[in-house]
C-alpha positions as CSV (number, residue, x, y, z in Angstrom):
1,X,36.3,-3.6,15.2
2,X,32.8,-4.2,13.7
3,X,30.1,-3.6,15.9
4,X,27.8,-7.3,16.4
5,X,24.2,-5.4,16.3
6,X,24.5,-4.0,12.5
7,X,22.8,-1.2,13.7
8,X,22.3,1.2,10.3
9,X,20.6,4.1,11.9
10,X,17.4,5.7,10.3
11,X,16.8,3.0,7.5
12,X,17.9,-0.7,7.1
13,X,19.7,-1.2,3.7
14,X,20.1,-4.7,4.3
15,X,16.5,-4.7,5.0
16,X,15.9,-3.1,1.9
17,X,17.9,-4.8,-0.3
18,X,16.2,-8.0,0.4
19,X,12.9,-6.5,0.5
20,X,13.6,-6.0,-3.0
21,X,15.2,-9.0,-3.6
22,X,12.1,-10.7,-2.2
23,X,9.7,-8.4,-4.5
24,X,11.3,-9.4,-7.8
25,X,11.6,-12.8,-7.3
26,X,7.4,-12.8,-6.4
27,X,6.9,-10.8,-9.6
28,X,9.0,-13.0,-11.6
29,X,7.0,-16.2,-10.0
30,X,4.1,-15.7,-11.9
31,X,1.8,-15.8,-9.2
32,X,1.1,-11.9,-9.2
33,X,-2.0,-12.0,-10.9
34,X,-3.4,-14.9,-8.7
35,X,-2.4,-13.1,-5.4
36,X,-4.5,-9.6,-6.5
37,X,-7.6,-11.9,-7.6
38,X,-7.4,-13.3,-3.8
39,X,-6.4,-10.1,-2.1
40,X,-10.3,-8.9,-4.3
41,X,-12.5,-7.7,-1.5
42,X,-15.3,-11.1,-1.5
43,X,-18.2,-8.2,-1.2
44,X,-19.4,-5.0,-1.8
45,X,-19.2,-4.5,2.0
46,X,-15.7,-5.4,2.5
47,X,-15.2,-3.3,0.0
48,X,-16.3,-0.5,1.4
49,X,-14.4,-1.3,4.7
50,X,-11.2,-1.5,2.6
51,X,-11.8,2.2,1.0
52,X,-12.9,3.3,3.8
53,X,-9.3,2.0,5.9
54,X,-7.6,3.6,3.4
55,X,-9.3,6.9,3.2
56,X,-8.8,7.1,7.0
57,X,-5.3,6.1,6.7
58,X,-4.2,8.2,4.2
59,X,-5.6,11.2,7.1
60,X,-2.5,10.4,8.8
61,X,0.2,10.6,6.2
62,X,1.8,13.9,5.5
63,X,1.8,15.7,2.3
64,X,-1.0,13.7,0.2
65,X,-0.8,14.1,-3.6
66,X,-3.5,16.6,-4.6
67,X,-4.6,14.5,-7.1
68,X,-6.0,11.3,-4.7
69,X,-9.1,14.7,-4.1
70,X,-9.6,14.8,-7.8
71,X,-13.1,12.7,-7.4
72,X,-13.2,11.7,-11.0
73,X,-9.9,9.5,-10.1
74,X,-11.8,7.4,-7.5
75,X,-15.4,7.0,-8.9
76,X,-16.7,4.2,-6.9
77,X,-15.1,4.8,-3.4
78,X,-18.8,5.7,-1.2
79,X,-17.1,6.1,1.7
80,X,-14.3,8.9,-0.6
81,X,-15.2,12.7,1.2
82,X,-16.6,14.3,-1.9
83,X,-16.8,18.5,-2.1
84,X,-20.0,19.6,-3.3
Protein backbone atom coordinates (compact mmCIF):
# COMPACT_ATOMS: atom_id res chain seq x y z
CA UNK A 1 0.00 0.00 0.00
CA UNK A 2 1.35 3.48 -0.91
CA UNK A 3 1.48 5.82 1.80
CA UNK A 4 -0.99 9.31 0.78
CA UNK A 5 1.65 12.01 2.31
CA UNK A 6 4.59 11.17 -0.33
CA UNK A 7 6.79 11.77 2.39
CA UNK A 8 10.59 11.43 0.80
CA UNK A 9 12.56 11.99 3.87
CA UNK A 10 15.64 14.44 3.86
CA UNK A 11 15.15 15.98 0.27
CA UNK A 12 12.04 16.21 -2.02
CA UNK A 13 12.93 14.65 -5.49
CA UNK A 14 9.72 15.57 -6.85
CA UNK A 15 10.45 18.93 -5.58
CA UNK A 16 13.54 18.86 -7.31
CA UNK A 17 12.69 17.66 -10.37
CA UNK A 18 10.25 20.38 -11.04
CA UNK A 19 12.43 22.88 -9.64
CA UNK A 20 14.46 22.11 -12.48
CA UNK A 21 11.94 21.62 -14.76
CA UNK A 22 10.72 25.09 -13.78
CA UNK A 23 14.47 26.62 -14.22
CA UNK A 24 14.99 25.39 -17.79
CA UNK A 25 11.88 26.33 -19.15
CA UNK A 26 12.69 30.30 -17.54
CA UNK A 27 16.09 30.01 -19.24
CA UNK A 28 14.79 28.84 -22.38
CA UNK A 29 11.93 31.80 -22.22
CA UNK A 30 14.27 34.33 -23.08
CA UNK A 31 13.46 36.61 -20.41
CA UNK A 32 16.75 35.87 -18.29
CA UNK A 33 18.48 38.80 -19.30
CA UNK A 34 15.43 41.12 -18.56
CA UNK A 35 14.86 39.56 -15.02
CA UNK A 36 18.78 40.30 -13.87
CA UNK A 37 18.45 43.99 -15.38
CA UNK A 38 15.33 44.30 -12.84
CA UNK A 39 16.68 42.30 -10.03
CA UNK A 40 20.01 45.45 -10.59
CA UNK A 41 20.06 47.10 -7.23
CA UNK A 42 18.21 50.95 -8.37
CA UNK A 43 21.29 52.66 -6.15
CA UNK A 44 24.45 52.63 -4.91
CA UNK A 45 22.82 52.33 -1.42
CA UNK A 46 20.84 49.33 -2.11
CA UNK A 47 23.65 48.09 -3.28
CA UNK A 48 25.48 48.12 -0.50
CA UNK A 49 22.50 46.68 1.50
CA UNK A 50 22.56 43.70 -0.93
CA UNK A 51 26.49 43.01 -0.29
CA UNK A 52 26.20 43.68 2.81
CA UNK A 53 23.01 40.71 3.29
CA UNK A 54 25.11 38.62 1.59
CA UNK A 55 28.27 39.02 3.36
CA UNK A 56 26.34 38.50 6.65
CA UNK A 57 24.59 35.53 5.22
CA UNK A 58 27.31 33.77 3.94
CA UNK A 59 28.65 34.06 8.12
CA UNK A 60 26.17 31.43 8.62
CA UNK A 61 26.86 28.80 6.03
CA UNK A 62 29.43 26.17 6.74
CA UNK A 63 32.42 25.55 4.92
CA UNK A 64 32.80 28.84 2.67
CA UNK A 65 35.09 28.54 -0.44
CA UNK A 66 38.38 30.21 0.44
CA UNK A 67 38.35 31.95 -2.49
CA UNK A 68 35.01 34.41 -1.80
CA UNK A 69 38.32 36.08 1.02
CA UNK A 70 40.43 36.50 -2.01
CA UNK A 71 39.63 40.52 -2.07
CA UNK A 72 40.75 41.00 -5.63
CA UNK A 73 37.61 38.61 -6.57
CA UNK A 74 35.12 41.12 -5.01
CA UNK A 75 36.58 44.68 -5.70
CA UNK A 76 33.64 46.85 -5.21
CA UNK A 77 31.86 45.20 -2.21
CA UNK A 78 32.50 48.29 0.79
CA UNK A 79 30.79 46.58 3.16
CA UNK A 80 33.38 42.97 2.09
CA UNK A 81 35.73 42.46 5.58
CA UNK A 82 39.09 43.25 4.06
CA UNK A 83 42.60 41.99 5.95
CA UNK A 84 45.03 44.54 6.02
Amino acid sequence: MQRKDKVEGEGSYSGTKEYNERQRKFMESGKVDDAARKAQPKSEGEKNEMQKAERLGKEHIKGEDPALRDPKKIPDDPNFPRKK
